[in-house]
Structures are given as structure tokens and as C-alpha cells.
PDB file with one MODEL, atoms N, CA, C and O in Angstrom:
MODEL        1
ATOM      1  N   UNK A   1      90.893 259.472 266.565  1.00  0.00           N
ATOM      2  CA  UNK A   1      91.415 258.831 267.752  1.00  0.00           C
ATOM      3  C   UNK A   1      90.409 259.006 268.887  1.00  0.00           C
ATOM      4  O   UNK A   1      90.040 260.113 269.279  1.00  0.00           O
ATOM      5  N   UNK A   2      89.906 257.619 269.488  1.00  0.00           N
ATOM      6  CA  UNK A   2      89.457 257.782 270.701  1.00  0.00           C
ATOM      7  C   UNK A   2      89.851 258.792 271.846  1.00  0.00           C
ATOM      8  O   UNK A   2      90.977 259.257 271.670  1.00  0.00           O
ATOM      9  N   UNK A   3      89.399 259.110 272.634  1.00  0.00           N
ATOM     10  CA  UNK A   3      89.229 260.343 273.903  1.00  0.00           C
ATOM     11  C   UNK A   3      89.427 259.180 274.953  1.00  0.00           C
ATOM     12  O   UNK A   3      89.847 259.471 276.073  1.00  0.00           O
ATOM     13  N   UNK A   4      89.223 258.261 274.721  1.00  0.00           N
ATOM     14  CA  UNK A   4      88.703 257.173 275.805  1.00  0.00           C
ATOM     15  C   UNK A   4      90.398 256.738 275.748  1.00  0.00           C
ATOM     16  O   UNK A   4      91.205 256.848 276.671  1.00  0.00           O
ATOM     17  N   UNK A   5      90.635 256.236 274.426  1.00  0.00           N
ATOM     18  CA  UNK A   5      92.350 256.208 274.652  1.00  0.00           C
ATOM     19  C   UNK A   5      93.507 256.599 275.572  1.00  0.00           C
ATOM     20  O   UNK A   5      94.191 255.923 276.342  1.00  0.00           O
ATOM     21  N   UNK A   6      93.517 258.125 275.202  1.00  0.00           N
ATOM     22  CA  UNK A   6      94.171 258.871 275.767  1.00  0.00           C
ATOM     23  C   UNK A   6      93.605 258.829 277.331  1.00  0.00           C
ATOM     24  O   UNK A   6      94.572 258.674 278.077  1.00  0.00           O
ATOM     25  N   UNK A   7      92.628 258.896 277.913  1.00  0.00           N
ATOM     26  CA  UNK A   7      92.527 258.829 279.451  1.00  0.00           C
ATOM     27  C   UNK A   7      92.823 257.646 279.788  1.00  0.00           C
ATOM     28  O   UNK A   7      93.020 257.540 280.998  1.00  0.00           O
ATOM     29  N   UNK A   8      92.952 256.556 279.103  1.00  0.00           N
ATOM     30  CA  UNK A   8      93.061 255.302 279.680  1.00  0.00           C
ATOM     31  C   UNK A   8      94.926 255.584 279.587  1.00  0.00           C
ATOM     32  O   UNK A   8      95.430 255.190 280.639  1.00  0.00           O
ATOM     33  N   UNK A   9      95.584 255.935 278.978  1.00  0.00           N
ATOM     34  CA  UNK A   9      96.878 256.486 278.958  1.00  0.00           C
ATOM     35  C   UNK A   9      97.249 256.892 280.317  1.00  0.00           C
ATOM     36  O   UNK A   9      97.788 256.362 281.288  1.00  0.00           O
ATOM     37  N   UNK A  10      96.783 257.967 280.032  1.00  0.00           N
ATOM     38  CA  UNK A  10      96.781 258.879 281.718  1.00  0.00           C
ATOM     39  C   UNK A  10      96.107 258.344 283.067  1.00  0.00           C
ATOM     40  O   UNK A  10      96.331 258.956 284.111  1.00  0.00           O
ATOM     41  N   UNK A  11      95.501 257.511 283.063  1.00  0.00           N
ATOM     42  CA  UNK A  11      95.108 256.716 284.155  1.00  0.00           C
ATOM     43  C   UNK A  11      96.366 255.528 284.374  1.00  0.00           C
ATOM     44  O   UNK A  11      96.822 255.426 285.513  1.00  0.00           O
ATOM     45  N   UNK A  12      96.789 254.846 283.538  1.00  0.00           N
ATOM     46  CA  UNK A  12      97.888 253.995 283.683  1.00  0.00           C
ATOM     47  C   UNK A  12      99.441 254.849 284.388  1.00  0.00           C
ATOM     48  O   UNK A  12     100.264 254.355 285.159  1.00  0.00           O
ATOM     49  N   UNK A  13      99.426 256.245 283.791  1.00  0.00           N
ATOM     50  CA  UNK A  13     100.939 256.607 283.702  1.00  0.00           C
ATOM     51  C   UNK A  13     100.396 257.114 285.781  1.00  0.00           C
ATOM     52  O   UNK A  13     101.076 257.051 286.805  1.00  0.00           O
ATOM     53  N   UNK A  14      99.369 257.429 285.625  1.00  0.00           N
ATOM     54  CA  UNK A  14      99.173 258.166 287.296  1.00  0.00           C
ATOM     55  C   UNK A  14      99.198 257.223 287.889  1.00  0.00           C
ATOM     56  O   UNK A  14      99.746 257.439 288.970  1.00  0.00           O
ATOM     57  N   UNK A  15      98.784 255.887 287.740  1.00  0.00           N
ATOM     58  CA  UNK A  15      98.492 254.543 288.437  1.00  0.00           C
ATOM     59  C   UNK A  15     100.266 254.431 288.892  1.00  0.00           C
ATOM     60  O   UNK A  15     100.775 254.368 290.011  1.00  0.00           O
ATOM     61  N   UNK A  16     100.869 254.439 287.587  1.00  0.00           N
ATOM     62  CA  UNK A  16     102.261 253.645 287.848  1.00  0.00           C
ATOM     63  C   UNK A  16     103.633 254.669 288.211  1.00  0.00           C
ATOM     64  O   UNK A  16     104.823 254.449 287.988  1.00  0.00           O
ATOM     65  N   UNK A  17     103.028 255.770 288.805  1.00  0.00           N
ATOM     66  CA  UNK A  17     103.858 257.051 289.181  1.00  0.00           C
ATOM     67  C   UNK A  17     103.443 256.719 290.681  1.00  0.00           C
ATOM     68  O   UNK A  17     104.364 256.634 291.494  1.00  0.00           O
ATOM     69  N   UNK A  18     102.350 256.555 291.047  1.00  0.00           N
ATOM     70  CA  UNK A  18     102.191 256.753 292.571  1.00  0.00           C
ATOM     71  C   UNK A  18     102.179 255.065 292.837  1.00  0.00           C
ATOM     72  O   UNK A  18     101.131 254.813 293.432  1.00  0.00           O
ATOM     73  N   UNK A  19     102.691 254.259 292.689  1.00  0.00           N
ATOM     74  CA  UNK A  19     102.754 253.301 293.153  1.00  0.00           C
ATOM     75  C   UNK A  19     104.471 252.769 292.954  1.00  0.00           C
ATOM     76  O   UNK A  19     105.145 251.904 293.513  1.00  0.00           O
ATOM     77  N   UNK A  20     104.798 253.956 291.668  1.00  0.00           N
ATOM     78  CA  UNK A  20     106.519 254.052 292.151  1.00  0.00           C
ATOM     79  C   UNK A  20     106.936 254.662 293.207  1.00  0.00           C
ATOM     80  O   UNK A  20     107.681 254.206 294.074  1.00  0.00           O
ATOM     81  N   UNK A  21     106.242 256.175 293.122  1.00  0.00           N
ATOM     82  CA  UNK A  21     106.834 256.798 294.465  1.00  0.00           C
ATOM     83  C   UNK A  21     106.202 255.968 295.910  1.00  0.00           C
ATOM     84  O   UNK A  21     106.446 256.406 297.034  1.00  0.00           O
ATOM     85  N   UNK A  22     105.440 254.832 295.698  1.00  0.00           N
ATOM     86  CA  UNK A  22     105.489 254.228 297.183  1.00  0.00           C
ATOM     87  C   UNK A  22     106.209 253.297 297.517  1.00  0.00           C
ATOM     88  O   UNK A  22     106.680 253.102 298.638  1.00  0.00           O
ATOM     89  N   UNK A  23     106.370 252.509 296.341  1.00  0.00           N
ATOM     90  CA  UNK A  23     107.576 251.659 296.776  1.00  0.00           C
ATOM     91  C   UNK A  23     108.932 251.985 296.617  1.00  0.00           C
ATOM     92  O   UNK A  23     109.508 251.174 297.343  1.00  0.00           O
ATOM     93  N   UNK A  24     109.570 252.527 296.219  1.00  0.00           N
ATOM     94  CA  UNK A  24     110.573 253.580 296.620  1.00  0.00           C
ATOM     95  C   UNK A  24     110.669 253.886 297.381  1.00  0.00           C
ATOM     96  O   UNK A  24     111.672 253.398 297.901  1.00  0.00           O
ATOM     97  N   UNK A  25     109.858 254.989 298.386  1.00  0.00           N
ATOM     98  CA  UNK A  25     109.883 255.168 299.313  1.00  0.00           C
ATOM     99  C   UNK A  25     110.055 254.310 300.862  1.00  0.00           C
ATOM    100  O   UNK A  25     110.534 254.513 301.977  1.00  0.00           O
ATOM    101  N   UNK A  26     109.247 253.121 300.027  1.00  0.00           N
ATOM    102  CA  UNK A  26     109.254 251.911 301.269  1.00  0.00           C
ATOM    103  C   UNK A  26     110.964 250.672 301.437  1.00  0.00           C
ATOM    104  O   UNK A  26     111.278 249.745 302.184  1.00  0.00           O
ATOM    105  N   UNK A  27     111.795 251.585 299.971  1.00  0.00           N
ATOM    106  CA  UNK A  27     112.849 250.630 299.698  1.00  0.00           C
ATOM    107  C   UNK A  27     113.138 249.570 298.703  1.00  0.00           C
ATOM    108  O   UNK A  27     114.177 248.956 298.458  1.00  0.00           O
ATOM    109  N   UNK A  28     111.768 249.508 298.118  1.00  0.00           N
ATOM    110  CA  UNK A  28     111.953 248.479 297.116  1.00  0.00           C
ATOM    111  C   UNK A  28     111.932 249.027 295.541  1.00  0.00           C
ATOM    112  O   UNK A  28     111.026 249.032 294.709  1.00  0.00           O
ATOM    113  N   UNK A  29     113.238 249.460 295.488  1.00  0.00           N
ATOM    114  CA  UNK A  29     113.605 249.904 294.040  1.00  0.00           C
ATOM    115  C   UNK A  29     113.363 249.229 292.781  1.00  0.00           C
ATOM    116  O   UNK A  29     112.780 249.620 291.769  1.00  0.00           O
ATOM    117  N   UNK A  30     113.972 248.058 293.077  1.00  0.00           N
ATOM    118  CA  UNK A  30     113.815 247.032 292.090  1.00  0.00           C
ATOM    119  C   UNK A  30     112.540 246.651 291.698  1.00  0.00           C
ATOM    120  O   UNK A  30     112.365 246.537 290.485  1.00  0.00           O
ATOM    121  N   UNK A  31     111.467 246.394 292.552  1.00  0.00           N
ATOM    122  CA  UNK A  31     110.146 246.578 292.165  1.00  0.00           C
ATOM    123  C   UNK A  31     109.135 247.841 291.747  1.00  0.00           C
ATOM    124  O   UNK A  31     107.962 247.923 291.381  1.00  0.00           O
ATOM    125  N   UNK A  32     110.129 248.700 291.976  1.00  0.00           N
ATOM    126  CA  UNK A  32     109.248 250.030 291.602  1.00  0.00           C
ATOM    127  C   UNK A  32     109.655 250.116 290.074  1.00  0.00           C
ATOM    128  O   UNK A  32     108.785 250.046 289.206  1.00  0.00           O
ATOM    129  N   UNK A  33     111.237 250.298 289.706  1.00  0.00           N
ATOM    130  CA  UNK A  33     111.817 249.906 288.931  1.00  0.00           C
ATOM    131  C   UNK A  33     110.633 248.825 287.562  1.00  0.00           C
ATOM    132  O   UNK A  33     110.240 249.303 286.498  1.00  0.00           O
ATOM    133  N   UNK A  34     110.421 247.818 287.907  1.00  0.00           N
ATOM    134  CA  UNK A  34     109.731 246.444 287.191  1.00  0.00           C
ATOM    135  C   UNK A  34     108.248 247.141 287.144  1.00  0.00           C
ATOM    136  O   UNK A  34     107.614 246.815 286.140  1.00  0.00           O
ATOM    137  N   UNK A  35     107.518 248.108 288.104  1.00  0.00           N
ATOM    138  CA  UNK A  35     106.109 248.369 287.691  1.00  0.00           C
ATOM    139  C   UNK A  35     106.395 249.805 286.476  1.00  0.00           C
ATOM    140  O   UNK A  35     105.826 249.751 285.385  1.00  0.00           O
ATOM    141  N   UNK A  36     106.856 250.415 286.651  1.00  0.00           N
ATOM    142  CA  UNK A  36     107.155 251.192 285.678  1.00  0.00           C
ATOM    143  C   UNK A  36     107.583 251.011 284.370  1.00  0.00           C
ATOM    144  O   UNK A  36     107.245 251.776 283.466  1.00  0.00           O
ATOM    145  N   UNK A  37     108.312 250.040 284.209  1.00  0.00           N
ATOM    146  CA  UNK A  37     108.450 248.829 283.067  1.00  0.00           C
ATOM    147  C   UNK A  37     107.176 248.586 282.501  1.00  0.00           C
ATOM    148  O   UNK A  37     106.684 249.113 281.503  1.00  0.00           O
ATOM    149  N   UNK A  38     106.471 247.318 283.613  1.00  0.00           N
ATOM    150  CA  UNK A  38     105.037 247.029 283.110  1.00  0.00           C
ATOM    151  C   UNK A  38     104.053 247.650 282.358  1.00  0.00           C
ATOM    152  O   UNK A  38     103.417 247.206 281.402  1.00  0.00           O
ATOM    153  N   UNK A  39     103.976 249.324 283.201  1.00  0.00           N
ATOM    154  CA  UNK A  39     103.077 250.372 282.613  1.00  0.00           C
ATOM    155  C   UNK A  39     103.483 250.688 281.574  1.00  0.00           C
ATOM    156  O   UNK A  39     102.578 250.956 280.784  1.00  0.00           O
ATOM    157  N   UNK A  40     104.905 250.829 281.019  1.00  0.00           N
ATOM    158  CA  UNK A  40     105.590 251.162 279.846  1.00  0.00           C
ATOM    159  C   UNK A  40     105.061 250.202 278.492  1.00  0.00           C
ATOM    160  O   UNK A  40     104.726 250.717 277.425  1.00  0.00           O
ATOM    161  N   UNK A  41     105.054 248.734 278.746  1.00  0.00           N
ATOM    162  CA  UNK A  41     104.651 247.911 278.536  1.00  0.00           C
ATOM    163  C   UNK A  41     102.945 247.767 277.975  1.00  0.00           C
ATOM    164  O   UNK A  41     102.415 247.563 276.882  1.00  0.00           O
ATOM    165  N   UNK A  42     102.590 247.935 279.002  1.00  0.00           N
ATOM    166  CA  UNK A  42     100.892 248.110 278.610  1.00  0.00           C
ATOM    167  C   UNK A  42     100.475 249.504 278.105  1.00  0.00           C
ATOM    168  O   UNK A  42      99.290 249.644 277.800  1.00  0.00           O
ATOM    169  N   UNK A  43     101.293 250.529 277.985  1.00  0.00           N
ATOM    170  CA  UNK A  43     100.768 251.150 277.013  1.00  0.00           C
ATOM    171  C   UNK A  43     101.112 251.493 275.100  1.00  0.00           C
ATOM    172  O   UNK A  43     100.581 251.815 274.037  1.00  0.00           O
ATOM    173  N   UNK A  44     102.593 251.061 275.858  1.00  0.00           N
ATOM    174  CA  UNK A  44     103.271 250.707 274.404  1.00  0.00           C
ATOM    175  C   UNK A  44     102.345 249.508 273.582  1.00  0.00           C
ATOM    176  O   UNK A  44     102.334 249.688 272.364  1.00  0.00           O
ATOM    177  N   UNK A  45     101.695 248.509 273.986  1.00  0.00           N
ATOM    178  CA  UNK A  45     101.426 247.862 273.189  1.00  0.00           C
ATOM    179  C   UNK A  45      99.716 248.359 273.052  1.00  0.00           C
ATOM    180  O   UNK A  45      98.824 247.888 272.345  1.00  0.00           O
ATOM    181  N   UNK A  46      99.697 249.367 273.924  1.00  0.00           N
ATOM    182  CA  UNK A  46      98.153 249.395 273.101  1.00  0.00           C
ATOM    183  C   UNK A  46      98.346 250.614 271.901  1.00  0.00           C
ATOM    184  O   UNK A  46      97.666 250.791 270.890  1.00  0.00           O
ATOM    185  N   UNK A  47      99.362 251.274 272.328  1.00  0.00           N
ATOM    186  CA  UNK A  47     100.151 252.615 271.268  1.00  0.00           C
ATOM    187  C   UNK A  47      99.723 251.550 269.741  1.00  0.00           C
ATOM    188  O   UNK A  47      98.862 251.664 268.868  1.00  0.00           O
ATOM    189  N   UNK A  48     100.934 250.430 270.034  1.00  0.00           N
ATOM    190  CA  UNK A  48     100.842 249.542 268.865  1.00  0.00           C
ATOM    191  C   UNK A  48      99.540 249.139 268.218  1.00  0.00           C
ATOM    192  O   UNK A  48      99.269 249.362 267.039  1.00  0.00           O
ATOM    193  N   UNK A  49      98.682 248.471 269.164  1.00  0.00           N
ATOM    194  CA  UNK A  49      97.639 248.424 268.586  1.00  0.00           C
ATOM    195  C   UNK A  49      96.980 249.344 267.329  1.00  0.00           C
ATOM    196  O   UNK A  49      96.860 248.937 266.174  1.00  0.00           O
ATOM    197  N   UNK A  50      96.635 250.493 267.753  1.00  0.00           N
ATOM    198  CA  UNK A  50      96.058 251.855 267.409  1.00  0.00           C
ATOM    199  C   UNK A  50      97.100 251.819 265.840  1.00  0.00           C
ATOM    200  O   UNK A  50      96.527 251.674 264.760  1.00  0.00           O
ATOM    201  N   UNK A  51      98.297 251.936 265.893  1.00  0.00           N
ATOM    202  CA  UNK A  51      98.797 252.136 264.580  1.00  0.00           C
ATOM    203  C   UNK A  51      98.730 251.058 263.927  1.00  0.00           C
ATOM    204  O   UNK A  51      98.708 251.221 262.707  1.00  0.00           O
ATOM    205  N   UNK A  52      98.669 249.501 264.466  1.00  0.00           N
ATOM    206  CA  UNK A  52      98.272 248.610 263.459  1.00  0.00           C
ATOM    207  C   UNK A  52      96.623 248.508 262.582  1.00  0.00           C
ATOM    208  O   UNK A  52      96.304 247.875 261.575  1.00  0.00           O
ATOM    209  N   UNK A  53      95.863 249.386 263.439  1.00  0.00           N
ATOM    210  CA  UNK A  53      94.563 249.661 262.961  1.00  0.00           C
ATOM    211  C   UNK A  53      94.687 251.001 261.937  1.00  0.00           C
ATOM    212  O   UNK A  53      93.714 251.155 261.200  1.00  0.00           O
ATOM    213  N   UNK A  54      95.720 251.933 261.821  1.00  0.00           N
ATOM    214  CA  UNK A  54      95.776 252.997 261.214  1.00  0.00           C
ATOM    215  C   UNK A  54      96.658 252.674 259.774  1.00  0.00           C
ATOM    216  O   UNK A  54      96.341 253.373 258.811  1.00  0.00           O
ATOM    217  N   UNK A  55      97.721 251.680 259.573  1.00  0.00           N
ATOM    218  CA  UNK A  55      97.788 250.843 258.834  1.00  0.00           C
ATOM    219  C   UNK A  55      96.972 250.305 257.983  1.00  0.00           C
ATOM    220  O   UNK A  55      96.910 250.594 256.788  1.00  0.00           O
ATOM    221  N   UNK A  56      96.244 249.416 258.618  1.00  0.00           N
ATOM    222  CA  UNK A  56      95.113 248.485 257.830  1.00  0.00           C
ATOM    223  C   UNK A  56      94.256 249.817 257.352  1.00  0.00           C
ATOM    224  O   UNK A  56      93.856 249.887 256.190  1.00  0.00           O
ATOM    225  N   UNK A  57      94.053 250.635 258.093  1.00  0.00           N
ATOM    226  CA  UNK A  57      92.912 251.542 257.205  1.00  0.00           C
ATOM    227  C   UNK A  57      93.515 252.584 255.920  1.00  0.00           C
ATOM    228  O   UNK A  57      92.865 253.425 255.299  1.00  0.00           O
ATOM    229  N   UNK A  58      94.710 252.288 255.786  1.00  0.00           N
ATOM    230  CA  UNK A  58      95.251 253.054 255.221  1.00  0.00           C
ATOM    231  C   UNK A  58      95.728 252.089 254.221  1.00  0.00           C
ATOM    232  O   UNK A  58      95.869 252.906 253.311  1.00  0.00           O
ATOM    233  N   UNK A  59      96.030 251.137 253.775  1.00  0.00           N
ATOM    234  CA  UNK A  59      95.952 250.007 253.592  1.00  0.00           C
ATOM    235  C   UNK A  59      94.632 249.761 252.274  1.00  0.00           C
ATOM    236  O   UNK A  59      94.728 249.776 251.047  1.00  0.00           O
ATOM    237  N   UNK A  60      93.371 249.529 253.247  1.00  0.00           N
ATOM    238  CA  UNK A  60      92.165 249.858 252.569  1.00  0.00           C
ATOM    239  C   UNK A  60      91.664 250.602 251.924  1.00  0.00           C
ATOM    240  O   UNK A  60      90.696 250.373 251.199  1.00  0.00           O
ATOM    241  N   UNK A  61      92.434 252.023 252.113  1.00  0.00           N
ATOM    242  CA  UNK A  61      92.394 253.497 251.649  1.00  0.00           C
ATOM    243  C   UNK A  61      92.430 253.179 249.903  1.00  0.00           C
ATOM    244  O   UNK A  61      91.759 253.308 248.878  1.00  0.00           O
ATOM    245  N   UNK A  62      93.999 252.572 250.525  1.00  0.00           N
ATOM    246  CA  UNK A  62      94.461 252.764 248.730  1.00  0.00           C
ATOM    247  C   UNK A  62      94.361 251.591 247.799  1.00  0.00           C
ATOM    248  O   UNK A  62      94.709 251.436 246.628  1.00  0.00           O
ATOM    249  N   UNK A  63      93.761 250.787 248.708  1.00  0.00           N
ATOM    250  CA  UNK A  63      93.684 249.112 247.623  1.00  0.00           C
ATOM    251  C   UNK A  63      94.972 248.512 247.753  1.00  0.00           C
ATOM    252  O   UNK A  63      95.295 247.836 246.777  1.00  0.00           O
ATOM    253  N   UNK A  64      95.985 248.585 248.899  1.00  0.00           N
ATOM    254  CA  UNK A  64      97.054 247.839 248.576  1.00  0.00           C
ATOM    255  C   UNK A  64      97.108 246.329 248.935  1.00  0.00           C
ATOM    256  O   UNK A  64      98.094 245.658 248.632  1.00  0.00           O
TER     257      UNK A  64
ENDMDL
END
């Protein structure tokens, strides 16, 4: 597993923590609410990614 992965992880989850606690703070729940979603979103599908590549290599492993 990439190194580069995982910080790009942790750069998204810090991105979309402090830009909840600002709009929250400013009142807009519902949009803080929807970016936290998003980030959920963009990392879940790169999660996905990564195991559809761990699949296929596993996949290849065994000749299936």
C-alpha cells in the first residue's frame, strides 16, 4: 500500500473537519452536514479503488 494513500486520506479528513467546524459555526449546518458527506464520498471511493486493484491482483495470483 502506498504512503502517499494514506496522507492523501488524512489531508481530505483535516480538509473536511475544519471546514465543518467553520460552517457550523457560521450556522450553516446543512452545508457542513453535505461537505462531510462529500469527503466521505471521495475517500470511500478511492478506499474502493485500492481493493478493486487488490482483487484483480489476486485474481492474477491464482489464474482465476
Amino acid at each position: 500500500m502506498d504512503v502517499d494513500l494514506i496522507f492523501r486520506i488524512a489531508a481530505i479528513g483535516i480538509l473536511v473537519s475544519v471546514l465543518n467546524q467553520v460552517l457550523t459555526r457560521s450556522g450553516r449546518e446543512e452545508q457542513a452536514t453535505m461537505t462531510t458527506l462529500a469527503g466521505l464520498v471521495v475517500v470511500l471511493m478511492m478506499v474502493v479503488e485500492k481493493i478493486s486493484q487488490l482483487f484483480d491482483l489476486v485474481k492474477t495470483l491464482f489464474g482465476l
